[in-house]
Backbone as CSV, one residue per row, in Angstrom:
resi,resn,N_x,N_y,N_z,CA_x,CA_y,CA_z,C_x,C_y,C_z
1,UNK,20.898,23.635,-47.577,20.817,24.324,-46.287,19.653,23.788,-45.469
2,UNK,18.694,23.341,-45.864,17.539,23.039,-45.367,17.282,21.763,-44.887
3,UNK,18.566,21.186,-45.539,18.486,19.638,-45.134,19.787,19.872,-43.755
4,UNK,20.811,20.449,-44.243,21.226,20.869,-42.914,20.544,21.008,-41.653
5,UNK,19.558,22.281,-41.946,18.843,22.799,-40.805,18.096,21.335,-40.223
6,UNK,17.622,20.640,-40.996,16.642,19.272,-40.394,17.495,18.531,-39.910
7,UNK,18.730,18.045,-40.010,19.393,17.558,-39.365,19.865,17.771,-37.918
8,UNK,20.257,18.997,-37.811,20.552,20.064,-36.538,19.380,19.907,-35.643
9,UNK,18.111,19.788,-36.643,16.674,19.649,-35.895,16.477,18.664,-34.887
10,UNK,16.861,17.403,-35.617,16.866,16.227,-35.176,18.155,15.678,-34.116
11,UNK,18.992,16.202,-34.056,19.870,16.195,-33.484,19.405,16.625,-32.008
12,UNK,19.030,17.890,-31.820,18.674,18.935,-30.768,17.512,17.835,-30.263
13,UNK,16.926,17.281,-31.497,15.492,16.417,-30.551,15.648,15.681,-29.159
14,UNK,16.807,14.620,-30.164,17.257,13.797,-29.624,17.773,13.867,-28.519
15,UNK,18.521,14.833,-28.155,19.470,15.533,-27.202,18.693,15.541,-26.361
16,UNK,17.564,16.531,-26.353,16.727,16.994,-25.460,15.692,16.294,-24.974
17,UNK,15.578,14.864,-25.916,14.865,13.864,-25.162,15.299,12.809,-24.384
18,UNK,16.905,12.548,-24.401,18.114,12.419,-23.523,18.012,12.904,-22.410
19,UNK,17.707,14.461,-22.750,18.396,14.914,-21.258,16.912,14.865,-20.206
20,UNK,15.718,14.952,-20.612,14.433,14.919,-20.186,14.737,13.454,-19.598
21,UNK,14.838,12.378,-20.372,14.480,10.733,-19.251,16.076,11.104,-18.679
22,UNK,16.957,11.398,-18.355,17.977,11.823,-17.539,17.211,11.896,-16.259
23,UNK,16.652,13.481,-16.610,16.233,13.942,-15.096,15.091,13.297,-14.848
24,UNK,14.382,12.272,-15.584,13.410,11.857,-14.807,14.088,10.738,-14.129
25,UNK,15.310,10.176,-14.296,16.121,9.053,-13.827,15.444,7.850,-14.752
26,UNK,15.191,7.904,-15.662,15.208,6.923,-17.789,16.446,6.595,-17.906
27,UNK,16.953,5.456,-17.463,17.988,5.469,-18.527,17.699,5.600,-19.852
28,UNK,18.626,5.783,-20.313,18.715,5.616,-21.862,19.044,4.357,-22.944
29,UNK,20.340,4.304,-22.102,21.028,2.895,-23.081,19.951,1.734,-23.219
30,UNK,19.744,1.439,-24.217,18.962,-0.271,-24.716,19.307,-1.360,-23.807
31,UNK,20.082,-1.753,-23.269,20.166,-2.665,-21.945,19.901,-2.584,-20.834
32,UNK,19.713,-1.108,-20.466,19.792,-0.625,-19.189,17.927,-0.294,-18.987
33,UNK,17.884,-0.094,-20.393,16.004,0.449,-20.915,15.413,-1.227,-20.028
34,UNK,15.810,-2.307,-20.762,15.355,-3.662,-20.617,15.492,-3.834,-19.355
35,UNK,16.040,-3.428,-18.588,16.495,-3.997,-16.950,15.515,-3.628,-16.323
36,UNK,15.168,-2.331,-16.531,14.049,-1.644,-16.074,12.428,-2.770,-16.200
37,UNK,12.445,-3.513,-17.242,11.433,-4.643,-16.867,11.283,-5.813,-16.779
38,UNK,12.793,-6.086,-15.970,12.934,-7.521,-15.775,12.297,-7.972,-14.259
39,UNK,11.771,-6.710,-13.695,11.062,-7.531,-12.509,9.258,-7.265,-12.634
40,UNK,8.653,-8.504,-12.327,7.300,-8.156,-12.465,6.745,-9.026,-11.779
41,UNK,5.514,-8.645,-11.213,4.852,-9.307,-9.869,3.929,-10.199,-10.364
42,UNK,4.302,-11.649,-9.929,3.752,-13.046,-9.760,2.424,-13.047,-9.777
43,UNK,2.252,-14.196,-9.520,0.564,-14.307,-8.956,0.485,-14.463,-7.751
44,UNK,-0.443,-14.146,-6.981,-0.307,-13.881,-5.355,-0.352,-15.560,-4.761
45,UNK,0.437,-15.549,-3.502,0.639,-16.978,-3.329,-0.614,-16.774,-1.706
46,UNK,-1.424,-18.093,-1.965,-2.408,-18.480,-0.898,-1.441,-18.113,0.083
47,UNK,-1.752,-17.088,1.469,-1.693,-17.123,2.791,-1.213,-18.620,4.034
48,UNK,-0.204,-18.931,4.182,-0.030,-19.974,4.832,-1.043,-20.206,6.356
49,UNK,-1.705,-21.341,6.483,-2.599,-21.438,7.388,-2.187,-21.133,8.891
50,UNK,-0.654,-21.982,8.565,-0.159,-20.791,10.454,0.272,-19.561,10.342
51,UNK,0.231,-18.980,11.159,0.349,-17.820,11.674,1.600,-17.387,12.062
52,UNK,1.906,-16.111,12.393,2.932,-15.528,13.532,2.658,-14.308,13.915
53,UNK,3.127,-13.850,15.087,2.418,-12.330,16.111,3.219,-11.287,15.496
54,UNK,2.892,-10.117,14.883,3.422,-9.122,14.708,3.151,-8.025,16.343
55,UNK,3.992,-7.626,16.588,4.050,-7.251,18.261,4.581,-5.497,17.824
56,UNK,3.817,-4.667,18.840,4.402,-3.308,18.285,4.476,-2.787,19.688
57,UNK,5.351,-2.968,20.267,5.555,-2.184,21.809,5.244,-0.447,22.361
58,UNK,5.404,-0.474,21.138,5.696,1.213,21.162,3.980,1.767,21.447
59,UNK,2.868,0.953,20.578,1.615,1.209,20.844,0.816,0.178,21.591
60,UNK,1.458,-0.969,22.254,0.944,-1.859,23.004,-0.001,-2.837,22.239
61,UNK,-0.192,-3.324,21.076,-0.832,-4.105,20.636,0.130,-5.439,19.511
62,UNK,-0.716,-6.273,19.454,-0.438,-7.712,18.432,-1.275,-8.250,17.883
63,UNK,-0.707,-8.976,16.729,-2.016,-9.634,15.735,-1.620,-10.192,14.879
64,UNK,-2.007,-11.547,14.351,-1.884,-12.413,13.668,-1.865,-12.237,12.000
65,UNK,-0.403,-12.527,11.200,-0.244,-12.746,10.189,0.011,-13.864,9.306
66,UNK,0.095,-14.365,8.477,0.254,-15.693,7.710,1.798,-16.172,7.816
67,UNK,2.181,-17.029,8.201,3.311,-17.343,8.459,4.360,-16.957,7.108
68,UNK,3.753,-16.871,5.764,4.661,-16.826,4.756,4.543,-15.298,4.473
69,UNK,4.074,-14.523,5.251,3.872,-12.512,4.694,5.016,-12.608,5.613
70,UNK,5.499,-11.045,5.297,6.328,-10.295,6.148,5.776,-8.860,6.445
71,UNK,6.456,-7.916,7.267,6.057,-6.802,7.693,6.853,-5.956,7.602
72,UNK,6.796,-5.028,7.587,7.526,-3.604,7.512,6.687,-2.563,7.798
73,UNK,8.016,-1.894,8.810,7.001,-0.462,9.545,7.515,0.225,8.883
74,UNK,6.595,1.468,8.682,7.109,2.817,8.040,6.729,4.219,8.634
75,UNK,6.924,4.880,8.449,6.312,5.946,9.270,6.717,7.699,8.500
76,UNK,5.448,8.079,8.217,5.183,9.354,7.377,3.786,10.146,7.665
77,UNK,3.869,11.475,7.960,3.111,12.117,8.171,2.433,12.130,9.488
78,UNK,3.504,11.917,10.293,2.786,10.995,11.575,2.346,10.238,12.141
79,UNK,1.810,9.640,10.774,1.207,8.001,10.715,2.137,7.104,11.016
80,UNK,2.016,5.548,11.736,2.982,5.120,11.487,2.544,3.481,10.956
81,UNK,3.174,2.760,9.800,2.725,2.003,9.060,2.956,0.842,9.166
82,UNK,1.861,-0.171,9.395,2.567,-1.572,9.309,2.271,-2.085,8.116
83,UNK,3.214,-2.497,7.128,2.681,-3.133,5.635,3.136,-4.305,5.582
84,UNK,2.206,-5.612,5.036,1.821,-6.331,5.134,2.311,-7.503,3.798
85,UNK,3.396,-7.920,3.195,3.436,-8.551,2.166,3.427,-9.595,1.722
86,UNK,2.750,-9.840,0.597,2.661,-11.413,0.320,3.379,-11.879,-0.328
87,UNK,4.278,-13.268,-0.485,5.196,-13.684,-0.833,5.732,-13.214,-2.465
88,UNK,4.405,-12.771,-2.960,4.703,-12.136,-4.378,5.529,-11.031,-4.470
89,UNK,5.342,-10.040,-3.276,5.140,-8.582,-3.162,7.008,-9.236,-2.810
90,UNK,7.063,-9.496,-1.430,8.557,-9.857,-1.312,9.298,-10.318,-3.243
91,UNK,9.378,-11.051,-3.576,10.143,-11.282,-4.527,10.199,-10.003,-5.194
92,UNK,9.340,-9.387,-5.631,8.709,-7.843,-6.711,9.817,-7.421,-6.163
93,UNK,9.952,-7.022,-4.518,10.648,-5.838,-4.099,12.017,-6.122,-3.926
94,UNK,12.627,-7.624,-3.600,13.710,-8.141,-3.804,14.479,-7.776,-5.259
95,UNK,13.490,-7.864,-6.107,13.897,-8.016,-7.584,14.347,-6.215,-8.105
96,UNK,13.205,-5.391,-7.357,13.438,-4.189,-7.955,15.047,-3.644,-7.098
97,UNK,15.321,-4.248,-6.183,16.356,-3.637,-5.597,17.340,-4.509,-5.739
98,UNK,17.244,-5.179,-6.542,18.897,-5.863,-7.295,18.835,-5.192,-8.434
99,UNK,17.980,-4.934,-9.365,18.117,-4.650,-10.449,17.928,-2.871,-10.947
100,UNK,17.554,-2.036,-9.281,17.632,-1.062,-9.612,15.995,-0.255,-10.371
101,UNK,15.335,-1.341,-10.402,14.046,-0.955,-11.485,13.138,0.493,-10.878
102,UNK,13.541,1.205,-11.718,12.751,2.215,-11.839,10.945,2.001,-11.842
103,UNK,10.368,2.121,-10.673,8.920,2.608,-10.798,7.984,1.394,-9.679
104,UNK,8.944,1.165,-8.691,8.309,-0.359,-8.497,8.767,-1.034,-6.784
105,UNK,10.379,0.065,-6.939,10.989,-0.574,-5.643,10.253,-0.596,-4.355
106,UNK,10.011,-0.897,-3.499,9.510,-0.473,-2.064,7.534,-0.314,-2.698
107,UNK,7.156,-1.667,-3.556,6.119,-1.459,-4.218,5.052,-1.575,-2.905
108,UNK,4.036,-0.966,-3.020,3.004,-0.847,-1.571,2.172,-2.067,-1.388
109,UNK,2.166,-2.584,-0.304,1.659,-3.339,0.261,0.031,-3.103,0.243
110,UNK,-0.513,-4.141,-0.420,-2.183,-3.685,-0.460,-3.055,-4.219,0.950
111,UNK,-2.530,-4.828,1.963,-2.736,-5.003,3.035,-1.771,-4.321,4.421
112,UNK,-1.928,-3.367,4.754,-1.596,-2.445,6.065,-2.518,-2.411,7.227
113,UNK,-1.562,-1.760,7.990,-2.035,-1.355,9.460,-1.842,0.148,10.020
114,UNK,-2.549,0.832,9.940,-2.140,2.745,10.297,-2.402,2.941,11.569
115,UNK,-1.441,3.894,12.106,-1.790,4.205,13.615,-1.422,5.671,13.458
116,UNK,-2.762,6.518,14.197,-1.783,7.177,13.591,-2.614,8.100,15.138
117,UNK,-2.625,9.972,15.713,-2.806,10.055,16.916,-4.585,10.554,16.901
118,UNK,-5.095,10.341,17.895,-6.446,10.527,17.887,-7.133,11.743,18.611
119,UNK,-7.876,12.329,18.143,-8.433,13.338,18.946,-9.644,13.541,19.579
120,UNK,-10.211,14.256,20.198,-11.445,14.383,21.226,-12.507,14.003,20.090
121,UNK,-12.489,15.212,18.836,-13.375,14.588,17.695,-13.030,13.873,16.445
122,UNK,-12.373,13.045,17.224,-11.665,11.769,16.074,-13.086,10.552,15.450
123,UNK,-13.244,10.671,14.230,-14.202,9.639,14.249,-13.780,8.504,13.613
124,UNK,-14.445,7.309,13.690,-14.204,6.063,12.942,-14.495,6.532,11.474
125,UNK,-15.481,7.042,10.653,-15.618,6.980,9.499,-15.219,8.148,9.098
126,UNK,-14.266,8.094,7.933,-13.794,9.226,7.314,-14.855,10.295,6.740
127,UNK,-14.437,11.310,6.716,-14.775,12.507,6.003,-15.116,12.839,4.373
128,UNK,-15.350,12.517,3.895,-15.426,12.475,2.310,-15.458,13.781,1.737
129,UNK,-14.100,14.289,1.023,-13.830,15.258,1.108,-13.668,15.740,-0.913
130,UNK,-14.275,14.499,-1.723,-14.207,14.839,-2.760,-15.749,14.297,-3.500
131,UNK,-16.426,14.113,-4.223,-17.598,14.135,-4.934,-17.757,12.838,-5.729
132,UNK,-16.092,11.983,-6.131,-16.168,11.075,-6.556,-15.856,9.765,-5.556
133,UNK,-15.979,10.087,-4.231,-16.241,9.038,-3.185,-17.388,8.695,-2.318
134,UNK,-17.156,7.478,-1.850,-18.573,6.894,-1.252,-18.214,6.185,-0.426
135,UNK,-18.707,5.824,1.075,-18.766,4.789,1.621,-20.133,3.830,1.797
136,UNK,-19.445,2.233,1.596,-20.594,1.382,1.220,-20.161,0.194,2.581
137,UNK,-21.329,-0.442,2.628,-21.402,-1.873,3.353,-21.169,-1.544,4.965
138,UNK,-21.271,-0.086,5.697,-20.750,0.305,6.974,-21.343,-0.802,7.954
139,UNK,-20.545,-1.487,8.681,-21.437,-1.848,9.599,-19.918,-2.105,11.218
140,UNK,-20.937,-1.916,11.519,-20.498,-1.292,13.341,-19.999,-2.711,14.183
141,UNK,-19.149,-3.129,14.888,-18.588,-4.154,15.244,-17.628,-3.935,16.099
142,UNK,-17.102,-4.795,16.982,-16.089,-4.753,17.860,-14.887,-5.401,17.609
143,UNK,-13.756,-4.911,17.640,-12.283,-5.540,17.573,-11.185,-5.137,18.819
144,UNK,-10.661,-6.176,19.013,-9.587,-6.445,20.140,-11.131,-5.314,21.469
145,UNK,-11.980,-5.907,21.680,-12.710,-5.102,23.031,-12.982,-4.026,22.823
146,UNK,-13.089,-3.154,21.606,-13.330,-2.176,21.287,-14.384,-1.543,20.025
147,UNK,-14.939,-0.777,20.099,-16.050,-0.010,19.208,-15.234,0.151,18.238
148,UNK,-16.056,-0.500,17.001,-15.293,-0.431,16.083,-16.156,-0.283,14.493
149,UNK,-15.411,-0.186,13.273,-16.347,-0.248,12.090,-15.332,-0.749,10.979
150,UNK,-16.325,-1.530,10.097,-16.034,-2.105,9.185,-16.531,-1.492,7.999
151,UNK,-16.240,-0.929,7.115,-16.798,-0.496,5.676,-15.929,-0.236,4.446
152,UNK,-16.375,-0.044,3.353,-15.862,0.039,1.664,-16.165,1.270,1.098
153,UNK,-14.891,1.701,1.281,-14.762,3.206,1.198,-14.250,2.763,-0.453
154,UNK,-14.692,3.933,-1.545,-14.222,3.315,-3.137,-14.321,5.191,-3.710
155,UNK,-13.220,5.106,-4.460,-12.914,6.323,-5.406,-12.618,5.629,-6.681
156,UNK,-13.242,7.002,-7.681,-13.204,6.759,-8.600,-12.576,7.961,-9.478
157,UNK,-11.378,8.548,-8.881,-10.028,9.798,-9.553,-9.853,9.209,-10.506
158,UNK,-9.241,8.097,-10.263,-8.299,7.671,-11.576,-8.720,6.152,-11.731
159,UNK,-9.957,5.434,-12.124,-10.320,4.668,-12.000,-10.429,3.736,-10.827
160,UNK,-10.891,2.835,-10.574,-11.535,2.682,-9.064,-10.902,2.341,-8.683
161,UNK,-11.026,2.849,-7.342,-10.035,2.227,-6.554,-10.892,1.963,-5.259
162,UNK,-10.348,0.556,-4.204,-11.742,-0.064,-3.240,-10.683,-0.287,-2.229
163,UNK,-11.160,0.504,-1.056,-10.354,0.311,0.493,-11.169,-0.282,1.350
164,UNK,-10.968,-2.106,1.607,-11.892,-2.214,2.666,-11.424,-2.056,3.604
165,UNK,-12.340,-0.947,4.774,-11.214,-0.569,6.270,-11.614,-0.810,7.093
166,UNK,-11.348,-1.576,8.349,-11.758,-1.312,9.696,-10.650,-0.232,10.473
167,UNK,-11.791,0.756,11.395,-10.939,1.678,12.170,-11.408,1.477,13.324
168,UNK,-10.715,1.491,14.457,-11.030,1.842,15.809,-10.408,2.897,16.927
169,UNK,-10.402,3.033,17.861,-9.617,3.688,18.948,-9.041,2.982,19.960
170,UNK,-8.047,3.115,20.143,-7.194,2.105,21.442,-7.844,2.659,23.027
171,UNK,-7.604,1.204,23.761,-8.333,1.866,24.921,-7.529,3.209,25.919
172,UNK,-6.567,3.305,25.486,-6.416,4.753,26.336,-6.286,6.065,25.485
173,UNK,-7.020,6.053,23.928,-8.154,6.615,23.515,-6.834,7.751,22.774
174,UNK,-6.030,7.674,22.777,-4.314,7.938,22.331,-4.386,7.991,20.847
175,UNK,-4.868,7.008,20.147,-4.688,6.541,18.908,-5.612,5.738,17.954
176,UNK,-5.844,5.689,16.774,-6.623,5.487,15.958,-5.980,4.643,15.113
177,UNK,-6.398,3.230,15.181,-6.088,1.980,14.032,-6.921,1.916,13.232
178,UNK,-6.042,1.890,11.811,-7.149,1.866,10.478,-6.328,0.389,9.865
179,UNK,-7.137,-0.261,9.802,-6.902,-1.745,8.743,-7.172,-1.686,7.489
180,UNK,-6.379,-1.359,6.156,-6.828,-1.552,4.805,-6.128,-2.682,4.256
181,UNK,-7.351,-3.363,3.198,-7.315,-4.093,2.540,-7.376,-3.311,0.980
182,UNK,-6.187,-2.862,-0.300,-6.684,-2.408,-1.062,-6.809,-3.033,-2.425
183,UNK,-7.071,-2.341,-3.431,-7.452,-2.924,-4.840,-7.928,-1.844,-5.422
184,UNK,-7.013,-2.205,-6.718,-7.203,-1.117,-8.244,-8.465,-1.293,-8.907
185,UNK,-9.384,-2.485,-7.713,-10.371,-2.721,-8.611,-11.891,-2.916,-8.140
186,UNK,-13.044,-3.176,-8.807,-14.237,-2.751,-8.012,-14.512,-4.137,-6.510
187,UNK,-13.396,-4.798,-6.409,-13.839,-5.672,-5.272,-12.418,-5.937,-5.059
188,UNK,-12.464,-6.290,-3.764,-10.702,-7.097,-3.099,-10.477,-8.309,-3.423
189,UNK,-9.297,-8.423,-3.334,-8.886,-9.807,-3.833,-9.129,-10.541,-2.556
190,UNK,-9.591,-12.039,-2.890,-10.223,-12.767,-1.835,-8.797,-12.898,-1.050
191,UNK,-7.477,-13.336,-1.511,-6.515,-13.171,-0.375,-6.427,-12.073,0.482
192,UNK,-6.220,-10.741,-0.314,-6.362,-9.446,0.758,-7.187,-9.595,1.501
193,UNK,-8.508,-9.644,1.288,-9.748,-10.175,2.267,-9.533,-11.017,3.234
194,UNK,-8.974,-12.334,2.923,-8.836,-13.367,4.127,-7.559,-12.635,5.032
195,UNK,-6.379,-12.064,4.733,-5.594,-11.586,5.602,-5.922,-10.524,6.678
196,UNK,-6.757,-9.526,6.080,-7.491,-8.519,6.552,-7.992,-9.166,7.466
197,UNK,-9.115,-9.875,7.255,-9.700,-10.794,8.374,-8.708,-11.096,9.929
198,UNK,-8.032,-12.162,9.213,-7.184,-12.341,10.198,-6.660,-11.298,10.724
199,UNK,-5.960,-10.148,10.684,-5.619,-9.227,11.493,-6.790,-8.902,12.639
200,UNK,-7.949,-8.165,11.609,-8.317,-7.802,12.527,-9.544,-8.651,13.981
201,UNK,-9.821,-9.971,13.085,-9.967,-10.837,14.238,-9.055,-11.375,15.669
202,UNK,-7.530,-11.050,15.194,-6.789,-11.570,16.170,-6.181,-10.275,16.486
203,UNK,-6.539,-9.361,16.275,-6.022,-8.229,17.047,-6.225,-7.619,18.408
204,UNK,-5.426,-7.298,19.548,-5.340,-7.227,21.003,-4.062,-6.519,21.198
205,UNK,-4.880,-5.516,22.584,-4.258,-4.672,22.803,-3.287,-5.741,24.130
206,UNK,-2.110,-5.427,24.461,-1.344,-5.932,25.332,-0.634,-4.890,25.883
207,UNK,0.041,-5.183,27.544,0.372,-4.491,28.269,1.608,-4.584,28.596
């Protein structure tokens, strides 16, 4: 009877650890398990030296990207997003959406552009609203004709994480551009860095 009962035990386990990666959307089956890590992100490919204008009508501005990134707008929470990918990031996201891969598709771009709306007491430097953040390296500068700041905002929730940002205000004072460069790690990757650059050196407001 008891070996019965352990059986029934094991049975019910099983079942119920079935139906758990179910609803987390796990497959189950052994082939379908493997598919899940047949896509995985490259090594980042150098920034091509020409350029091309990413143009956003809707907020009147443009700015220079590496001829081999692409862009994609997104828009959540009001914000609205320009993300920034490097030829690695394209294949990653190509790959997760042929193959379906759970945990990865639409993977985030560690170089963006945020716009998002600005107010009377809108400031350039964020608010630090938890105990394990800091801002480092602030320093004050102008982009596309405008008052602006550059600094390394870094949390440490879930091991570090390093946003280098420039923010400014557009000149009819409407909206607030934040430039991040990010990384899982205590410094940016010198590509994120050089792209960052380029944005926000060639960035201009247009009419």
């Amino acid at each position: 009877m008891n070996k019965i009962n352990e059986v029934n035990m094991k049975k019910t386990s099983v079942i119920s650890l079935i139906f758990c990666l179910t609803i987390l959307g796990v497959e189950s089956l052994p082939i379908q398990a493997q598919n899940r890590l047949v896509c995985k992100r490259g090594a980042f490919v150098n920034p091509a030296r020409e350029s091309k204008k990413i143009r956003n009508p809707d907020f009147g501005f443009v700015f220079d990207i590496p001829a081999n990134y692409t862009s994609e707008t997104s828009r959540s929470d009001n914000i609205t997003h320009v993300l920034l990918y490097n030829p690695n990031e394209q294949e990653l996201n190509a790959c997760c959406k042929k193959y379906r891969q759970i945990g990865c598709d639409g993977y985030p771009s560690l170089v963006s552009v945020s716009i998002e709306q600005a107010k009377s007491d809108t400031r350039l430097l964020p608010e630090l609203s938890r105990a394990d953040e800091r801002l480092e390296n602030i320093k004050p500068t102008t982009i596309a004709n405008q008052k602006a700041v550059v600094y390394v905002k870094k949390s440490t929730t879930n091991g570090v994480n390093t946003f280098l940002t420039a923010s400014f205000i557009a000149p009819n004072t409407k909206y607030k551009i934040t430039v991040v460069a990010f990384s899982y790690k205590d410094t940016i990757n010198p590509i994120d860095e050089r792209v960052f650059q380029r944005v926000i050196s060639s960035f201009a407001f247009v009419k």
